[in-house]
Structure formats: structure tokens, C-alpha cells
C-alpha positions as CSV (number, residue, x, y, z in Angstrom):
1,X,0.0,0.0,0.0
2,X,1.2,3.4,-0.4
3,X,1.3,4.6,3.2
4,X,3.2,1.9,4.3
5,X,6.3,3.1,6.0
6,X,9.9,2.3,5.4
7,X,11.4,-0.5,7.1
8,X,14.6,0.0,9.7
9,X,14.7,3.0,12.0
10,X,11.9,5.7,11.2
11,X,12.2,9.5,11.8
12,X,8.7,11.0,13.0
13,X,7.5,14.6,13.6
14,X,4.8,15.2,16.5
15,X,3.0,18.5,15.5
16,X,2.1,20.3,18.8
17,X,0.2,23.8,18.6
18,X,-2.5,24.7,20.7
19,X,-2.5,23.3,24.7
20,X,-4.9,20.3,24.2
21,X,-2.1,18.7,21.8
22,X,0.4,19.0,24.1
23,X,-1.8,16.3,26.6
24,X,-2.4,14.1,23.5
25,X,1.4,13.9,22.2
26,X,3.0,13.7,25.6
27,X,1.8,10.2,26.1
28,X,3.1,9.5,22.7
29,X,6.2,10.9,22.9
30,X,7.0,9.1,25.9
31,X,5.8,5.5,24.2
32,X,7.6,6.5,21.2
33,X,10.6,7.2,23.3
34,X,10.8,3.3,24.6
35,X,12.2,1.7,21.5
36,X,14.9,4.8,20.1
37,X,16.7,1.9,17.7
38,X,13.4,2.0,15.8
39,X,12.3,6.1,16.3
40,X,14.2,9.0,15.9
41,X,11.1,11.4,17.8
42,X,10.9,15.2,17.1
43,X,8.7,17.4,18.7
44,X,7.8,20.7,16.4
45,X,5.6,23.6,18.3
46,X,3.9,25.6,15.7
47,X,3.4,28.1,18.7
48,X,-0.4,28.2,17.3
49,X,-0.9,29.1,21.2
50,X,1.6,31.4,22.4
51,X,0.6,32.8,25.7
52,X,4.1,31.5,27.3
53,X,3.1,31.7,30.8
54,X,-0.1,28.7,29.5
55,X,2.2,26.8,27.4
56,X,4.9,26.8,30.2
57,X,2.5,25.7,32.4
58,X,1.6,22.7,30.5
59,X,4.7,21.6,29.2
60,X,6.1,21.5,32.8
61,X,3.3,19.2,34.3
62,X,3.4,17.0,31.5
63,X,7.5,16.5,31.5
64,X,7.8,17.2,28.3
65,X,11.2,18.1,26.4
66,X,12.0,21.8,25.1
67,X,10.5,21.4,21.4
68,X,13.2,20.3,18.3
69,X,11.6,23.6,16.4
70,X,9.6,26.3,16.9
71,X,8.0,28.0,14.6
72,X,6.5,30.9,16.7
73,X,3.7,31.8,14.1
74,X,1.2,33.5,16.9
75,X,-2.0,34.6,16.4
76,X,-4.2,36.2,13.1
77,X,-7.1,35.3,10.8
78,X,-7.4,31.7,10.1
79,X,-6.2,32.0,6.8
80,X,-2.6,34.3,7.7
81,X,-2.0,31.9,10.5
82,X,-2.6,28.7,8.1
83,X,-0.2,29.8,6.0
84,X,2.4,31.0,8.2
85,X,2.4,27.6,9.5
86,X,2.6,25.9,5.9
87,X,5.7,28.4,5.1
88,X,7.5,27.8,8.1
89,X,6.7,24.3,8.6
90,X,7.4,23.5,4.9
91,X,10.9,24.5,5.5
92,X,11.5,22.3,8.1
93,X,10.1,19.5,6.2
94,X,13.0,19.9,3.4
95,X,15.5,20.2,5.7
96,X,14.6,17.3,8.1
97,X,12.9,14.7,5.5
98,X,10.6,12.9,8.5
99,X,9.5,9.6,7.2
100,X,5.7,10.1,9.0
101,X,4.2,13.3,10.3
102,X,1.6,12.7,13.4
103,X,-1.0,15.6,13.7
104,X,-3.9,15.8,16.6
105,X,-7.2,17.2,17.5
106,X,-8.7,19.9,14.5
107,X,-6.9,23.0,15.0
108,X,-5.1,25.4,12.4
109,X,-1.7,23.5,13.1
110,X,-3.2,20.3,12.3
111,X,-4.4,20.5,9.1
112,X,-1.8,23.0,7.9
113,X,1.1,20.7,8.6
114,X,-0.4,17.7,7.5
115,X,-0.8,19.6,4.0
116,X,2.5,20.1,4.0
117,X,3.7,17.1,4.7
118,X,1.3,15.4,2.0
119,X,2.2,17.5,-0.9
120,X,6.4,16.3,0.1
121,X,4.9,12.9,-0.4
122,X,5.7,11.9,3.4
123,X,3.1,10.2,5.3
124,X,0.7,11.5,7.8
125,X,-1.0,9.8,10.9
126,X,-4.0,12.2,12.1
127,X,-4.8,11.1,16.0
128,X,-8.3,11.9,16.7
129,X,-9.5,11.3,13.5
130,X,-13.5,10.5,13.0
131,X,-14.8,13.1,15.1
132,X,-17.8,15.1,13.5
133,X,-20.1,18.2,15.0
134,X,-21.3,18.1,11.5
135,X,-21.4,22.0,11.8
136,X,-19.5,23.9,8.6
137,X,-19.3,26.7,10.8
138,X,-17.1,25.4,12.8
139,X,-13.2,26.0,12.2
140,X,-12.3,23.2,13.3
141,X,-15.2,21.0,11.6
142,X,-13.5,22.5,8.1
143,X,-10.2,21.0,9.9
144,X,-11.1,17.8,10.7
145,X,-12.4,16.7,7.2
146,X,-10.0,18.1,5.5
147,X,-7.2,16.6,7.7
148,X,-8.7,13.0,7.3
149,X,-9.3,13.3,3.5
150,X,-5.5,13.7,3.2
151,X,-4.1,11.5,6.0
152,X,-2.9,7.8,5.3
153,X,-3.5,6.5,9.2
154,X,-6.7,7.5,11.3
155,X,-6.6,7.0,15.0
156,X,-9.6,7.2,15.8
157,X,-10.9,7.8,20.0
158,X,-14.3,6.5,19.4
159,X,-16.1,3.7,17.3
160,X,-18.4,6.6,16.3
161,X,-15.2,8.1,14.4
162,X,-15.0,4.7,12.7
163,X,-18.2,4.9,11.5
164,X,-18.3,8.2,10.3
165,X,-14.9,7.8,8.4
166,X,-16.7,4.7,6.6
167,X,-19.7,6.4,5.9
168,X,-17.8,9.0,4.1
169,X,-15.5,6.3,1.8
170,X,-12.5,6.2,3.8
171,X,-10.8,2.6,3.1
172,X,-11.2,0.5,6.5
173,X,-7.6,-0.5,6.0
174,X,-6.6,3.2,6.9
175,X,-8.7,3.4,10.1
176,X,-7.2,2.2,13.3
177,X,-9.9,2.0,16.6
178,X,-7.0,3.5,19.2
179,X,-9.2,5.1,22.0
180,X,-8.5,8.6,23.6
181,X,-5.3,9.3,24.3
182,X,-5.7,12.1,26.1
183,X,-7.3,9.9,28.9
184,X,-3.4,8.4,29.1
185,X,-2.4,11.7,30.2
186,X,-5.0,12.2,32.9
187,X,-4.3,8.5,34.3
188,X,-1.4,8.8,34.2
189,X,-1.0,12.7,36.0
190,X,-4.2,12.2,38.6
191,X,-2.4,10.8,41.7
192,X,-0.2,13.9,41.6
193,X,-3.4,16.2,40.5
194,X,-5.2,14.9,43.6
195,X,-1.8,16.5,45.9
196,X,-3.2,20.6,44.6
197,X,-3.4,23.1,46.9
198,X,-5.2,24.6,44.2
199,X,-8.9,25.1,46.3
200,X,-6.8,26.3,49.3
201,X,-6.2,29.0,47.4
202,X,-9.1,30.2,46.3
203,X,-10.3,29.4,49.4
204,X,-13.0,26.8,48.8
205,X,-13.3,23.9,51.6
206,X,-14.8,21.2,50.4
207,X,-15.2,19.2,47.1
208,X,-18.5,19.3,44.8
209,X,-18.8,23.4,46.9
210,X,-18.1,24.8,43.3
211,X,-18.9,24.9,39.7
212,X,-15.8,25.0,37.1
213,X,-16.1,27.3,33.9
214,X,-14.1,27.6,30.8
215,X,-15.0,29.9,28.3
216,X,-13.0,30.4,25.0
217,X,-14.8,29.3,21.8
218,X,-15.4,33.1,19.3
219,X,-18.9,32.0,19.0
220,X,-19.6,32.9,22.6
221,X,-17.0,35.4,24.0
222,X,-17.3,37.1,20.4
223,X,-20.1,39.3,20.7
224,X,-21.4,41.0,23.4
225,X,-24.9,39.2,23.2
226,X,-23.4,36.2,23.4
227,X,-21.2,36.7,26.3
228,X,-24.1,38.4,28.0
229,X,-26.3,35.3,27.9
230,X,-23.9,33.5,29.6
231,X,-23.0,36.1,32.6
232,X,-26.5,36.5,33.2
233,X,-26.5,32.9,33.7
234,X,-23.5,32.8,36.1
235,X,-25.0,35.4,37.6
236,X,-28.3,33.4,38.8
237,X,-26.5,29.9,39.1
238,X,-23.6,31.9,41.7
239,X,-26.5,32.2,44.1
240,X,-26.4,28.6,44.5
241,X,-22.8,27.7,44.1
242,X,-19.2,29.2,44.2
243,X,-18.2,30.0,40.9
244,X,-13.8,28.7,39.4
245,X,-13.6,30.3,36.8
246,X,-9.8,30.4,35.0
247,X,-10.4,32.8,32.5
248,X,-8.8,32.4,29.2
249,X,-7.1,35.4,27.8
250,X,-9.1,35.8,24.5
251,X,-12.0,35.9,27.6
252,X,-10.5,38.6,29.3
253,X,-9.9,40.3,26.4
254,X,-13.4,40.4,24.9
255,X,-14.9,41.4,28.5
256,X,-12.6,44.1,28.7
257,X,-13.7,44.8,24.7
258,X,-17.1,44.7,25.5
259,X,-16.8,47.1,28.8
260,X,-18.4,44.1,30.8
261,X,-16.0,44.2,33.6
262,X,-18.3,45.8,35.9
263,X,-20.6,43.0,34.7
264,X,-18.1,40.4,36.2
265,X,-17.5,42.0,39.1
266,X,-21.0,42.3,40.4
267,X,-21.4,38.5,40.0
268,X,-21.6,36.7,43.7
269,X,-19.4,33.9,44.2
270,X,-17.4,34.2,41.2
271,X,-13.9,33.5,41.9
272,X,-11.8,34.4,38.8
273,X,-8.0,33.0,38.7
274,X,-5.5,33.4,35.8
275,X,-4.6,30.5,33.5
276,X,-3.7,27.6,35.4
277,X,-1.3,23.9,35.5
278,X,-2.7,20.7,34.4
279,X,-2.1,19.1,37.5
280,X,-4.3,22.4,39.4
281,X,-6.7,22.2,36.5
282,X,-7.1,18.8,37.3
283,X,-7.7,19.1,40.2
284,X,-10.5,21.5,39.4
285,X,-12.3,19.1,37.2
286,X,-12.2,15.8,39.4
287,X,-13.8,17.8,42.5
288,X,-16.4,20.0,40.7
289,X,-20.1,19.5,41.3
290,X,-20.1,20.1,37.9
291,X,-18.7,21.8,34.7
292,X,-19.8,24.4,32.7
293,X,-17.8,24.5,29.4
294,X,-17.4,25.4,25.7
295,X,-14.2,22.9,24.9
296,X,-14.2,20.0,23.6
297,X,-11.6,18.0,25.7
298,X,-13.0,18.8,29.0
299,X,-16.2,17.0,27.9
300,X,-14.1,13.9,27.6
301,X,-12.3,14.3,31.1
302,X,-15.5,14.8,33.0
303,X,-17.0,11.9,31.4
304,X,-13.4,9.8,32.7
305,X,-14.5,11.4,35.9
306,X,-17.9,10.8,36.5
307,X,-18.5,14.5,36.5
308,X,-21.9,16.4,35.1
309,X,-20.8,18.3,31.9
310,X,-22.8,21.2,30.5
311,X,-21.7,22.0,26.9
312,X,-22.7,25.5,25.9
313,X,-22.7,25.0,22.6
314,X,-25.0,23.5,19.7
315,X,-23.3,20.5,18.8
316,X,-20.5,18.6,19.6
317,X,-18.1,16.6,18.1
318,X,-17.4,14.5,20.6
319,X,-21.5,12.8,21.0
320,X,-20.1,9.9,22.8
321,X,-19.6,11.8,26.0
322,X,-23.7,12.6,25.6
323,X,-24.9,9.3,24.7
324,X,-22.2,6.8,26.7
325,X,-20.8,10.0,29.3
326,X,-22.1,12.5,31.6
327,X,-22.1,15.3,29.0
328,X,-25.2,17.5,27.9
329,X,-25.7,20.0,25.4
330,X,-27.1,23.6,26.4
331,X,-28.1,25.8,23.9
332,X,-26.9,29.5,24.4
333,X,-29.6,30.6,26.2
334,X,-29.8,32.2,29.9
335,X,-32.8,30.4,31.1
336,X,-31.6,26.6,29.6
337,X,-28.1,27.5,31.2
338,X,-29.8,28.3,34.5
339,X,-32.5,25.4,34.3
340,X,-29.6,22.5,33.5
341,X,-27.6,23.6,36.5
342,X,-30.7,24.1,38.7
343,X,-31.3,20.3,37.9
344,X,-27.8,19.1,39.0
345,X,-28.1,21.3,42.1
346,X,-31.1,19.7,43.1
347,X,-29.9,16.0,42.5
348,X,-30.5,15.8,39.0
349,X,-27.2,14.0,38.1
350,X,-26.2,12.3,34.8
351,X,-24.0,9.3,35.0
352,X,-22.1,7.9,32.4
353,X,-20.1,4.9,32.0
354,X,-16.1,5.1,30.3
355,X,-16.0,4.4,26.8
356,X,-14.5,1.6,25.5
357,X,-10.4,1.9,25.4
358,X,-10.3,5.4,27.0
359,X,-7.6,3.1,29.6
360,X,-4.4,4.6,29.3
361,X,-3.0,2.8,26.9
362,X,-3.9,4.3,23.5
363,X,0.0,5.4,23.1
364,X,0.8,1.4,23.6
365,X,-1.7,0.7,20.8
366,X,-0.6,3.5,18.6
367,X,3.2,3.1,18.8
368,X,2.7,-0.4,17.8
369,X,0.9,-0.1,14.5
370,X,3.9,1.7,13.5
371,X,6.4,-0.6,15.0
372,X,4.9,-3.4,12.8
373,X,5.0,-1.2,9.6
């Protein structure tokens, strides 16, 4: 087949760029690391995310090496920071000549690189592949498709990824059932999570005495409406519950935009705290009543956890953490916001069960489909 690999000792490239890749290639690299006659492992940061005091954060907790190259492309429209990435990435390729590029999750650095890579003829492994919100107007939906209609090896988290590769004509030989692997990082980090401080701090005394927030997506810090819906809700669910919120800086920024800070301030109970570690973040999630949230990874961690998720958004692309987890969908709406987290606060709870192979060991079963190449 055309993907295969070459045989003997294999260089590989593991694409980092925004914070949730760092959790899904950290596992990786380490596995990776275990046989070094057979890998030769480079780690490229596209610097996508480049708020240095959250990327330092996570690359301490994880243990992860300074990167081989960075590429410090920063922020901009999708379409400047695509191609940034492709010029600076492409260079890299030429020099270097990696015989397999591995790219995760559905961000700009994903598909970006993995077009690169593709048009030098070198193969590309996409981990995460599948996943579907089957929303256009998503970013990252365009991403996703576009990075599994070029790659040669989809590692997929979920059998629903399977499925929906298949339904759209990708050859089963080029599908490989993995599991999440960013469940290996947060088995593998929670004994040391559990050992935060982090609720000392903010002065919270007891688990489940809190709801956890994390706001980021442009669709609902964005506009003013938007983010207004949603502090109106805060404001009505912070008479029931303390409030942890770590507030992204594209957050901050749009508050600050919008003149809402006043707003913020004038909500009860809401304890705002600057970007934080994994281990602290955590932390956070593992002892939350529950979760009020906008990303997609955190709906996959709470699920792990047993935790009630509510996803402000109107689709996800993760739907296993609704139908097998302990994830539900809000629409952007101050009264569904409020009703959801009334239900949970009066007993209402979800529970889930863990999806097959989210276990720790998707870097195990990842590492040797490629060892066998």
C-alpha cells in the first residue's frame, strides 16, 4: 500500500500547537521514546498558542522536552496563520525529511502541517480522527475533514469516528480503533493532581462546593450578546454555588472589549483566577459539582470522571460523552443555562459509564501499529 512506512529506523514529527495537543502527544512521545533503535522522535511547536506563561504551564506538568523547532507563528485570521504555519513548517520538512508526520485534534496547526507534509509525499497519521459536530461553521469541523481526506493513518478515540470515516468512503484499512489518548495523560498525572493546593487558594473547603467554567470558543465570548447570555446565567447559578472560573485570555480580552467588567464583578461567588497547570486544572475538574464549558476536551475528562458536563454550545463533536458519558448540550440561552444547573443542584445528576479503550493505553496501541510497519 502506499502509506506503508519504510522499514529500519523511522524519523517521526509530533505536531504540537495549541494546549490540548500538548496532553495528546506527551503520552506519545514518551511510548515513542521506549524503542529509540526503531524512532528517531521530534517534537515541532507551531506556537499556534503562544501565551508563554499557558504553554509553560503545561509543558512543565506533562514533562515534556523543550521542542526540536519552533516555529513561533502567533495569532491572526485563520487564513494568515494557516499559511504562516505551511511556510515555516514546509521549510522544516526539506531540511529534516521525517518519514511520518503525526497531527492531533482539529486546529489550524493540524491541518496545515499535515498539507505540508502530503504534498512532500511523506506520510501522515491524524490522532483523533472521526470526530464530526457536522457543523460547517465550525473552524475546526472544516479542519477535521479536511485533515482525514488527506491523511494515510486515522486514529480514531471513538467507534463513532469509525463509522463516520466509513460512511464518508475512507478505506477501512486506513482506520485504526485507538481510544483517547488524552485519557493516558490524565491516568497517568491524577495521583499527583489529587496532591493541589489549588482550592486552598481560592479558598473553597470542600469538594463538589463549586462549579468549574471555561469559556473560549469566538462564537460565545465574540459578541457582546453572546457573552451576555452567559454572565446573566452565572449570575443566577452563583447564588447557589461558588463560581472557578480560569479565565482564558481571549476571555478577558473580549470582557474588557465589550466594557463588561463591571458586569463580572458584580457577580456573587465568582472566583476568577489566571490560567492555570494541568495538575491544578485537574484538580478542578475531578472535584467539581459540575462543569460548565465550551471545549471539547474537557467533555471527555468529565466523562473519565464521572463529573456532570454542561456543553454551551449547539453540537459537539465528541457525542459519545452525551450518549455513553455524563455530558449534555445547552443551547446559548440564559434560562436553559440556569435550568440545567438548577437540575444538578437539586440532585438531578447524569451518570455515564467510560467508553471503550479510553484506559491509558492508546499510546501502547498507537506506537505499535507503526512498530509493525
Amino acid at each position: 500500500m502506499s502509506f506503508k512506512l519504510k522499514s529500519g529506523k523511522k524519523k517521526v514529527h509530533l505536531i504540537v500547537g495549541a494546549r490540548p495537543n500538548f496532553m495528546k502527544m506527551a503520552p506519545l512521545y514518551k511510548e515513542f521514546a521506549k524503542y529509540p533503535e526503531e524512532f528517531e522522535i521530534k517534537l515541532i511547536h507551531t506556537g499556534q498558542h503562544y501565551d508563554e506563561r499557558m504553554s509553560k504551564f503545561f509543558f512543565d506538568d506533562l514533562q515534556m522536552p523543550k521542542p526540536d523547532e519552533y516555529l513561533e507563528v502567533g495569532s491572526g485570521t485563520h487564513g494568515k496563520q494557516t499559511a504562516k504555519i505551511m511556510e515555516r513548517y514546509e521549510k522544516v520538512l526539506l531540511k529534516d525529511k521525517p518519514d511520518l508526520v503525526i497531527v492531533a485534534g482539529d486546529v489550524n496547526s493540524t491541518s496545515a502541517c499535515a498539507i505540508d507534509a502530503v504534498k512532500l509525499h511523506i506520510p501522515v497519521a491524524h490522532l483523533e480522527a472521526g470526530l464530526r459536530s457536522f457543523s460547517r461553521s465550525m473552524p475546526e469541523e472544516i479542519n477535521r475533514i479536511l485533515t482525514d481526506a488527506i491523511s494515510d493513518y486515522l486514529l480514531t478515540p471513538s467507534t463513532d469516528g469509525d463509522d463516520n470515516l466509513l460512511s464518508e468512503g475512507v478505506p477501512r484499512e486506513k482506520i485504526f480503533f485507538v481510544g483517547n489518548i488524552m485519557i493516558d495523560s490524565l491516568i497517568q498525572y491524577q495521583d499527583r493532581a489529587k496532591k493541589s493546593d489549588i482550592l486552598n487558594k481560592i479558598n473553597i473547603n470542600s469538594k463538589q462546593d463549586y462549579a468549574l467554567i471555561t469559556l473560549h470558543r469566538p462564537s460565545n465570548v465574540d459578541n457582546k450578546e453572546g457573552l451576555l447570555i452567559i454572565l446573566n446565567a452565572f449570575e443566577e447559578i452563583s447564588k447557589s454555588i461558588n463560581l472557578i472560573f480560569p479565565i482564558h485570555p481571549r476571555t478577558t480580552k473580549q470582557i474588557q472589549a465589550f466594557d463588561l467588567e463591571d458586569k463580572v464583578k458584580k457577580i456573587k461567588n465568582l472566583h476568577l483566577i489566571p490560567p492555570i497547570g494541568y495538575y491544578d486544572f485537574l484538580k478542578l475538574q475531578m472535584d467539581a459539582k459540575f462543569i460548565l464549558t465550551d471545549s471539547g476536551g474537557i467533555q471527555e475528562e468529565s466523562t473519565y470522571f464521572g463529573v456532570p458536563c454542561l456543553t454551551l454550545r449547539q453540537n459537539t463533536e465528541r457525542p459519545i460523552t452525551i450518549t455513553e458519558g455524563t455530558n449534555t448540550l445547552v443551547k446559548l440561552n440564559t434560562v436553559d443555562i440556569i435550568n440545567e444547573s438548577q437540575k444538578i443542584l437539586s440532585g438531578n445528576i447524569k451518570k455515564g459509564n467510560i467508553p471503550k479503550y479510553w484506559d491509558g493505553k492508546t499510546a501502547e496501541r498507537i506506537v505499535k501499529i507503526f512498530r509493525i510497519k
